[in-house]
N, C-alpha and C positions, 0 to 999 in steps of 0.2 A: 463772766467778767468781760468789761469791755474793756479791746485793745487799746494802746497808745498810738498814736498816728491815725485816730478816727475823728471825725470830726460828733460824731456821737460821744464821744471819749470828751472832748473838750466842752462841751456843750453840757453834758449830767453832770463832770468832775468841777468846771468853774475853773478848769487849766489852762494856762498860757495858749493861745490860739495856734504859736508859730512852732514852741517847741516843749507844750506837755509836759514841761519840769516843775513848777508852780503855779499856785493857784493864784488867780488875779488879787483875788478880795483881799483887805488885809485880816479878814477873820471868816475862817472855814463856816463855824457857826451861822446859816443864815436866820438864826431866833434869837441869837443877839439882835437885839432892833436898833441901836442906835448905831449900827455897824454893818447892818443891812447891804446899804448900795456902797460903802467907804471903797474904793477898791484903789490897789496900788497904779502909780505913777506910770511904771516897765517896769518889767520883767528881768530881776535880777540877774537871770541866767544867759536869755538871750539877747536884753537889751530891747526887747519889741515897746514899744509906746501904746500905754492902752487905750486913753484920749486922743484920735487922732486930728483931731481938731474939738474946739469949744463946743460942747453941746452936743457932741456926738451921740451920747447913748438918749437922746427924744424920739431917736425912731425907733428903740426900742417898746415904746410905748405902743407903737403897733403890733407889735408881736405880744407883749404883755396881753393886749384886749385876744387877740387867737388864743393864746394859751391859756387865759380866763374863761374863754369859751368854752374849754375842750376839757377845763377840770371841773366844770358848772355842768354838762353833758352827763362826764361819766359820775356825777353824784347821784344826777336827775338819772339815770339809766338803774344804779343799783341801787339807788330808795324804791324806787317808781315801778318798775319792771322788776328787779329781781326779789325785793323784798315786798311787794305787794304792797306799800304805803299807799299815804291820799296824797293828793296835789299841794296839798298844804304840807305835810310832813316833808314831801318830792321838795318844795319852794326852801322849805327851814335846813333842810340838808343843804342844798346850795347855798346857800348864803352860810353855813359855816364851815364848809369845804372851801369856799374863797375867805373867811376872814383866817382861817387855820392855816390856809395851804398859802397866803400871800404874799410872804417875805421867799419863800420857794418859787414860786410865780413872778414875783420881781426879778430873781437869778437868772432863772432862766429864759427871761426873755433878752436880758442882756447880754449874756453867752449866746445865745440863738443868733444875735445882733451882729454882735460881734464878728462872731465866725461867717455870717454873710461876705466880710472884707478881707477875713486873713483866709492865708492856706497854714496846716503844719510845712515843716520845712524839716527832713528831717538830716539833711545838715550841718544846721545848727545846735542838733543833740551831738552831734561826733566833734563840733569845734571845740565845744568846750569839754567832752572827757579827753582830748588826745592831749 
């Protein structure tokens, strides 16, 4: 289990960047698709602002195309290499390893994003239980 106060922790969970009590999105499910990228305004708990200006999550798009890379890899590595397929089987794995794995590939490359900007704070877990 990954700890709370990691930034791996915020990153795989889709939790608050600053203080890990909730999730941004307003729906855990990322195969709900029409609910995909919806993600809350702040952060009920600690008040963090997840928009921190207009437009902010297009640079996630960069990190999207790495992490697209990196799930296209390890398809082509265990069609191709481990399972002995042809390049064409290798090519048709990939391509449905990104149409399957996409709306997980969208998450996380905005939680990647994200947490480039914030720190946890783990502060603002003790303000509000005291």
């Amino acid at each position: 289990m990954i700890k709370k106060g990691t930034k791996l922790y915020s990153i795989l969970t889709g939790a608050c960047p600053k203080c890990h009590q909730e999730s941004m999105y307003e729906n855990k499910n990322p195969y709900v698709l029409p609910d995909v990228l919806k993600i809350n305004e702040k952060c009920s708990h600690c008040g963090t602002k997840y928009r921190m200006e207009p437009s902010f999550f297009y640079g996630s798009m960069y990190v999207s195309y790495a992490v697209g890379i990196a799930f296209a890899v390890a398809a082509f590595v265990i069609s191709y290499v481990f399972l002995g397929s042809s390049r064409n089987i290798a090519f048709i794995s990939i391509i449905g390893t990104l149409i399957v794995f996409m709306p997980i590939i969208m998450r996380l490359s905005r939680n990647i994003w994200i947490n480039l900007f914030m720190n946890y704070d783990k502060n603002l877990v003790k303000k509000k239980t005291d």
